[in-house]
N, C-alpha and C positions, 0 to 999 in steps of 0.2 A: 765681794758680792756682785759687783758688773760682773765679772767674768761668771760665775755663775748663772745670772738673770741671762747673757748672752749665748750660753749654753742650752739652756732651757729654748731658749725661742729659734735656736739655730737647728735643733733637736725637733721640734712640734713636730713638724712636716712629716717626721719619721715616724712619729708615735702617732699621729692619725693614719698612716697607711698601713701600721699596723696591726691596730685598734679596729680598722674596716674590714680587714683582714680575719679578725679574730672573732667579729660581730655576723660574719658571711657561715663562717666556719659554724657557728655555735645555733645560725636560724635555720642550718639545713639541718645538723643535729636536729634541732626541737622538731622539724617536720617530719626526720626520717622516726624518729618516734614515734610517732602518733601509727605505725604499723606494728609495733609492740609492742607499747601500752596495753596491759592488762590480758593478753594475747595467748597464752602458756606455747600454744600449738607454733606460734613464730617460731620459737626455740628449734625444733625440729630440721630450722637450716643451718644448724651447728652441726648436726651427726653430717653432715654432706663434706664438712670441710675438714682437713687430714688433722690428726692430735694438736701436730705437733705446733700449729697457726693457731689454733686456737688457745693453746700454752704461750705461746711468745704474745700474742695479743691480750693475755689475760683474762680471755671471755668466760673460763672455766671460774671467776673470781665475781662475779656477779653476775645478778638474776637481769639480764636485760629487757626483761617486761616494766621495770620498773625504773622511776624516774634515776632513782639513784643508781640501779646498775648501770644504765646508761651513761650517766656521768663519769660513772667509776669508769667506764672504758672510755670515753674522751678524755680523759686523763693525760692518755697518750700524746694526744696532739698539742694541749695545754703546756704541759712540761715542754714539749721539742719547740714549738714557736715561742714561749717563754724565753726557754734557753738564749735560741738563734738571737734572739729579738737583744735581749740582755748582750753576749758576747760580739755581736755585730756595736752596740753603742759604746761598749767598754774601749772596744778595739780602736772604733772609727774619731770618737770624741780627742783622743792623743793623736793616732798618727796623721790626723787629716792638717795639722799644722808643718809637717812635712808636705802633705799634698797638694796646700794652697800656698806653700809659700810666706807662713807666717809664723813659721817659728821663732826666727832674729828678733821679729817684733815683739814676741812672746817674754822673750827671755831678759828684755831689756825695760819689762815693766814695772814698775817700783813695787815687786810683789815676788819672793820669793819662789823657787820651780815649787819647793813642796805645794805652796800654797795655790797656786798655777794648778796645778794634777789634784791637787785636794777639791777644785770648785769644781772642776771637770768629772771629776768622779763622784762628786755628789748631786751632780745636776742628772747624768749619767742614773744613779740610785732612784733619783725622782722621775723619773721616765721609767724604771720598772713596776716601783710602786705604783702608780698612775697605770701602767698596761695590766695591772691585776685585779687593781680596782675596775678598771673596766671589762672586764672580761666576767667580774664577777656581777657587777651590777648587769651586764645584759645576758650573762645567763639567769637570773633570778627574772628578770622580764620575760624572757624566752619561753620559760617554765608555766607562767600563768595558768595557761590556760589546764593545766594538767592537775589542778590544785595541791601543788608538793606541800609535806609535812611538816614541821618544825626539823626532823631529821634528817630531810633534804636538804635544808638550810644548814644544819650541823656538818653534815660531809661536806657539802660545798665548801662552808670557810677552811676545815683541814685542807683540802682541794686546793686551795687558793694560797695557804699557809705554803704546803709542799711547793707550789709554783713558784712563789716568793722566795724560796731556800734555794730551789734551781738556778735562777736566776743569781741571786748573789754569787753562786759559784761559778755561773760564767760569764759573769759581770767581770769579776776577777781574771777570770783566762782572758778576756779580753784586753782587759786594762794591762793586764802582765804583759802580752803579747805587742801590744799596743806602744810599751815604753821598751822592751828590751829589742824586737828585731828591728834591723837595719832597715831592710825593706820593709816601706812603711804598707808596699803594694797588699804583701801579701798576710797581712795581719787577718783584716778578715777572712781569708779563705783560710789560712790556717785555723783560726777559731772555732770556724763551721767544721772543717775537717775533726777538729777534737769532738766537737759536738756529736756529730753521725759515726766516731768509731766509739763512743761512749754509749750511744743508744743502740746501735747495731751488737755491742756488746753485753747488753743486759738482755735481750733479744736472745743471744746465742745461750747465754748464762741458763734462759726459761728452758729451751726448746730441746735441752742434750745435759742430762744429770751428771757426763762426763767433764763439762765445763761452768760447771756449779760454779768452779772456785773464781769463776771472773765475775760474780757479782761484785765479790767487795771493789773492784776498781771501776768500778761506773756506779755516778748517784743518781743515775732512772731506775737504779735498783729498788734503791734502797727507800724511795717516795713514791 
């Protein structure tokens, strides 16, 4: 449980900078909306932009005049900083006892390793849950003023569900990365690197019917 509780508050720091991060992201959203909001004619600066950006961005998949299409296409950014955010704490929570120099100490606590990586990965899990929950509560503030529906509220939480599934998946690559490479340097940039060839990948997957087949190996596909 220490180790856990010390996790947690070794962590905060990160999860408010990312959180401010995520609340910056979500008030320009709401303001860039209020241009089309109820607008039909907005739409119009879709035909300007080539097929194929508008396939990879998913814009042909919602009505962006409305609150929910809107969201549906920030979707985008929700899942990749989810991700990041997740795979960066997975990664960093392990190898940063390599970094500071406090593994020996680690290892010699009256507390088995499993147990050791078990608090750390669940302190790690409660920093994603916590960056969903917020993300979700200040989009639903964001929104006020546009008076969203009950089925605003409905795609939100799947919104926030799929976020949450992201996340534990590279929660995981993180943590994996985190306890197998040597270099404890490059855990996180390896992580991120999986991260950007898995979403540049689903990207590819939209945009050319020719490489359909690489949906199934990226989960930005698939949520």
């Amino acid at each position: 449980m220490n180790i856990f509780l010390r996790e947690l508050k070794a962590n905060l720091k990160s999860l408010i900078i990312w959180s401010v991060i995520i609340a910056l992201l979500i008030a320009i959203a709401a303001s860039k909306f209020a241009a089309f909001a109820g607008d039909p004619e907005m739409l119009k600066i879709l035909d300007t932009m080539p097929p194929a950006v508008i396939e990879a961005m998913s814009m042909n998949s919602f009505n962006l005049t409305t609150i929910i299409g809107f969201f549906g296409l920030m979707f985008l950014y929700f899942g990749l900083m989810g991700a990041i955010a997740a795979a960066m704490w997975g990664s960093d929570i392990i190898s940063k006892e390599e970094r500071d120099k406090t593994v020996e100490f680690s290892l010699v606590l009256p507390v088995s390793r499993s147990q050791v990586v078990t608090a750390k990965a669940l302190a790690a899990l409660i920093n994603c849950i916590l960056f969903v929950l917020i993300t979700w509560g200040i989009s639903i503030l964001a929104v006020q003023s546009y008076n969203p529906d009950q089925a605003f509220y409905d795609f939100l939480k799947l919104e926030m569900l799929a976020m949450f599934l992201i996340e534990l998946i590279f929660l995981s690559v993180g943590l994996l990365l985190g306890c197998a490479l040597k270099n404890y340097k490059s855990s996180g940039s390896t992580a991120v690197g999986i991260i950007l060839v898995t979403y540049f990948t689903s990207i590819i997957a939209k945009m050319n019917e020719n490489f359909e087949f690489l949906k199934h190996f990226t989960p930005f596909y698939y949520y």
